[in-house]
N, C-alpha and C positions, 0 to 999 in steps of 0.2 A: 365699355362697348361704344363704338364708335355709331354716331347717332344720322349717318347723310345715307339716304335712300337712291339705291341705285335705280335705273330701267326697271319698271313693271317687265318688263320685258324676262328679265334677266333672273325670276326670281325661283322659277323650275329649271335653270340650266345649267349641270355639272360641268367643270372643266373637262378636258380631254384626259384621258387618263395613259398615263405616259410611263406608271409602272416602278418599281425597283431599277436602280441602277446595278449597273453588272461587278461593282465591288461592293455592294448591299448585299446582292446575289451570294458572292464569295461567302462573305461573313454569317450571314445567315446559315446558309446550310455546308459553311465549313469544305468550302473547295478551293482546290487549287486553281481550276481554268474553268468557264464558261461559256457555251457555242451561243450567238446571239440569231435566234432564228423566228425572231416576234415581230420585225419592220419590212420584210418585203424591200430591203435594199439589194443591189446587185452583187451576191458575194464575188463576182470576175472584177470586182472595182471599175475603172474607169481605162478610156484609152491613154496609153502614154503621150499623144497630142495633146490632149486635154491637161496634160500634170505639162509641160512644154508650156503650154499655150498661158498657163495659170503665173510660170517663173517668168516668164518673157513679157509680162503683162504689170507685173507686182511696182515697177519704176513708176508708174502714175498715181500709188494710190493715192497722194494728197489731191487728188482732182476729183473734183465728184464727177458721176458714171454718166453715160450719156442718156436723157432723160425720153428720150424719140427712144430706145434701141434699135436705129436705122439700121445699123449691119447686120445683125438678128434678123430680123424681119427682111431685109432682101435675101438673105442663106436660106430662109426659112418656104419665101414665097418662091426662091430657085429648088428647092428640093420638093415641095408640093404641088408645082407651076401656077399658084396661084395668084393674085392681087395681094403686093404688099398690106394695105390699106383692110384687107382683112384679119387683119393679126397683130392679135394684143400680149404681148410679153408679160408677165407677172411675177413674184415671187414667192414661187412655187405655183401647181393650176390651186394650188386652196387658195390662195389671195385672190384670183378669178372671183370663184365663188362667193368669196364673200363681198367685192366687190357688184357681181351680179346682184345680190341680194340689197346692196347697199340703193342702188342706183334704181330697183325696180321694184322692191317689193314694200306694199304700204301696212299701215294695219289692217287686220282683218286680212288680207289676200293672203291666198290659198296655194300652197305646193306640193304636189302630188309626188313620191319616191317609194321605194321599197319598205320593208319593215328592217330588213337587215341589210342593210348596205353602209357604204360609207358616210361615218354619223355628223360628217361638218355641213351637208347641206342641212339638217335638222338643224343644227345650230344656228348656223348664220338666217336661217328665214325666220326662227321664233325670237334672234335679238332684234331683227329691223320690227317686229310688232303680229308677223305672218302666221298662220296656223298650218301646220305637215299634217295632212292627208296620206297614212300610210298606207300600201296595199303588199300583203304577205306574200311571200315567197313560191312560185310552186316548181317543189320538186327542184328547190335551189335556183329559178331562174326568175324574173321580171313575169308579172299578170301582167302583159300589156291588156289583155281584154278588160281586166277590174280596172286598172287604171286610165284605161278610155273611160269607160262609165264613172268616174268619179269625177271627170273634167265638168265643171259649170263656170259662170259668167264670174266670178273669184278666183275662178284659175289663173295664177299668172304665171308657172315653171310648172313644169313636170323635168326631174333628173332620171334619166337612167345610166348608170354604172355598167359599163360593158367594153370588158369583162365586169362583171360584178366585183365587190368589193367586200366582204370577203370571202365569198363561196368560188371564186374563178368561174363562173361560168357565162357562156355568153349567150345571148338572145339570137335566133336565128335573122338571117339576114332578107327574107322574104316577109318576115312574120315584122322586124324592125321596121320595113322599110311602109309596108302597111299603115303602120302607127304611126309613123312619120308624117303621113300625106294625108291623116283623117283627122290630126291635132287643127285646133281654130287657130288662124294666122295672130290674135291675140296672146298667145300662150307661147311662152319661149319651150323650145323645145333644147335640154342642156345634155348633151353628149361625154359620160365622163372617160374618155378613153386610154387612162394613164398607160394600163399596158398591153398597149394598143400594140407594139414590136413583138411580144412575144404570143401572140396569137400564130398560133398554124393550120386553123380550123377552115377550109373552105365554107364552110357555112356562115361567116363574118363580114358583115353588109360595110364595103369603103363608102363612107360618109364622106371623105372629103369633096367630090365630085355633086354632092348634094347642094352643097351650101349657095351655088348659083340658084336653084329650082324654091329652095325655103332658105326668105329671109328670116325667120323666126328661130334658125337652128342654130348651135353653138356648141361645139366639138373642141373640150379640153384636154389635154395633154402634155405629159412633162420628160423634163431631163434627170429626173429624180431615180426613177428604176431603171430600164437598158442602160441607158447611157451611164449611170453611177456617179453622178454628181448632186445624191438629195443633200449633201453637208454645206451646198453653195444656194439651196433655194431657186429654183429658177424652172416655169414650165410656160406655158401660151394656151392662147385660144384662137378659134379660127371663127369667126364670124362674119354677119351684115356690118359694114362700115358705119353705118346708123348706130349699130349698138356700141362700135368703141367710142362714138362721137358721146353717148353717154356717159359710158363708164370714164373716159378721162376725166369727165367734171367730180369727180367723186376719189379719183385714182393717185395718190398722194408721187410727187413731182420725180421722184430719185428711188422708185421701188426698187429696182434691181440693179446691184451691185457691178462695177467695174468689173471684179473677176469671172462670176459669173457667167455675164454678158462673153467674156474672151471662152469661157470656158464651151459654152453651149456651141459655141463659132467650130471649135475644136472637134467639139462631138460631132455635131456633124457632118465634118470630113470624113471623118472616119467611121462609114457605113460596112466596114472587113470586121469594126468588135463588135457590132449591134449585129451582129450577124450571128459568129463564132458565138457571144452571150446566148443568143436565142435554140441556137443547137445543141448546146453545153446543156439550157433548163429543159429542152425539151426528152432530155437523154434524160436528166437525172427525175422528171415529172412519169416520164414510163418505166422508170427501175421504182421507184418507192410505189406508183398507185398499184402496180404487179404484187408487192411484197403485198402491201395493204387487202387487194382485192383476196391473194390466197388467204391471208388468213380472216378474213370475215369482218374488216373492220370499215364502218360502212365512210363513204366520204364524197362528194362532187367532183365530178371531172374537170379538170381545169385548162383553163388558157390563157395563164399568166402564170409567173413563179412561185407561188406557196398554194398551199391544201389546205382545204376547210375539209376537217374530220370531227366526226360526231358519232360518240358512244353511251355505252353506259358503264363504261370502266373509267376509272379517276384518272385518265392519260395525263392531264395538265400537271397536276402534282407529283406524279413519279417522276415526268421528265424535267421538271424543273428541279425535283432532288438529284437526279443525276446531270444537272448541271447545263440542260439544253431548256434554251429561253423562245418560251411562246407565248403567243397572244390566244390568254381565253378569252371563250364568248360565249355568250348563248343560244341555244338553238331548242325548240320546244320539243319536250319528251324523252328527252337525253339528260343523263347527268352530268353528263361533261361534253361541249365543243372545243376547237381550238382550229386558230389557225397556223400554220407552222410552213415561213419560208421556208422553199429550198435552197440547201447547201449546195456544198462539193460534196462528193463521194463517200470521202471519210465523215464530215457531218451527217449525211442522210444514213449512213450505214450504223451511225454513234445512237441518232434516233429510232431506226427499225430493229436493234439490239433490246431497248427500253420496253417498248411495244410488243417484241418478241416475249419479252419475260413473262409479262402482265398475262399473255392469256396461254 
């Protein structure tokens, strides 16, 4: 047994759990084909600019990648007309975060998040020495009211997930915007808005236009879901200039990759697929919650591309014997949750087949 003592930090925190691989899957339960519907990737893949952009780019790799991402960040501040100087490239927004935490959070300080949301800010605050402050769920969405009242002089981040992460759903944009402007200017306020494109909800408060009024806020998001390029890593943040003058000192020299960098350039010019993607999920998010709603099977309405669904039938295990890969999870007083991207048609119909059977 190997005798060198890691991080006090480190010694209640599981890895991420990442699952069976999909020829495990095979052999295990003896199939021929498996639908992969557990990551909240873009099943429309990527634009063909972007596969262009990627062959047309591949002649430099012996050079290492450009360590500013200048060109990124002027496409980025021409597409949200904001200050280059606000915008921090990453690889992927999870490196953000953990850079955030890296840069800000000491022992002992305190970060306010949901109880079910997405589990890397629990992570990254309890390795820098930090304690998560959880506040429950209601009714699938953010207590901003619990989690005001948990803010004291310890506080240094409260995260909200919006859309949430994994129930899809989103926090109203008056009730957001509230909570926005009653947070203490000490307290970063972290915006996760990965799928921030496939939102159709007028009720969804645009944050970018904030970030003038609070320096304290910081609105992440990536090239990972709409755009279909999570296999290259690469998302940003949009912040106080103050706060990247931190996180550089922390932020390792060559995070994000040459291709990458050429890839995200690609995506987005091409605002005709992020489009076409977003109507595509929003078609197949009102055909399954329809089937789902008739037959009684309860789940949150969503505004992004997969369904948090929660029963007391064993869904997880049927459908993953029949060969469709989902993310379980827990949800209290259910025997089974599960989150489950959406497909294309034939996927989601291979799914509401399984689910048909069950009840």
């Amino acid at each position: 047994m190997l005798d060198i003592r890691t991080k006090t930090s480190l010694s209640e925190i599981v890895s991420y759990p990442l699952g069976e691989s999909l020829e495990e899957i095979k052999q295990k339960y003896h199939l021929q084909a498996v639908r992969k519907m557990s990551d909240n990737e873009n099943v429309y893949g990527c634009s063909e600019q972007v596969k262009e952009a990627i062959i047309n780019n591949s002649h430099s790799l012996y050079l290492y990648p450009d360590g500013t991402t200048a060109m990124l960040k002027n496409k980025l501040a021409e597409h949200y007309k904001i200050d280059k100087n606000h915008i921090l490239i990453g690889n992927g927004s999870e490196e953000i975060i953990r850079l955030l935490t890296r840069a800000y959070i000491n022992q002992n300080d305190e970060a306010i998040m949901a109880d079910i949301t997405f589990p890397r800010y629990d992570t990254n605050v309890r390795i820098e020495g930090g304690t998560c402050i959880k506040v429950p769920l209601s009714n699938g969405k953010h207590d901003l009211e619990t989690m005001h009242a948990k803010i004291n002089k310890h506080t240094k981040m409260v995260f909200i997930c919006n859309p949430n992460n994994p129930t899809g759903t989103i926090t109203g944009k008056q009730q957001l915007l509230s909570f926005i402007d009653e947070i203490p200017k000490q307290t970063l306020i972290v915006l996760d808005e990965a799928y921030y494109e496939y939102v159709a909800s007028d009720n969804y408060l645009q944050s970018v236009p904030l970030l003038k009024h609070y320096p304290n806020l910081i609105i992440l998001r990536t090239f990972s879901k709409i755009y279909g390029i999570a296999g290259l890593r690469i998302g940003y943040g949009l912040m106080n200039e103050e706060i990247i003058k931190e996180i550089n000192k922390v932020k390792d020299v060559f995070n994000v990759n040459h291709l990458a960098q050429s890839a995200a350039l690609a995506a987005l010019n091409d605002q005709s697929f992020v489009q076409q993607c977003a109507r595509k999920n929003k078609a197949e998010i009102e055909y399954v919650s329809e089937k789902l709603t008739e037959w009684d099977i309860s789940f949150f309405p969503s505004e992004t591309n997969f369904l948090y669904i929660y029963s007391q039938l064993p869904l997880s295990a049927k459908l993953i014997e029949n060969g469709l890969v989902v993310r379980q999870m827990k949800y209290n007083g259910f025997n089974d949750a599960l989150r489950i991207t959406l497909g294309k048609r034939e996927d989601n119909e291979a799914f509401l087949a399984v689910v048909k059977e069950m009840i």
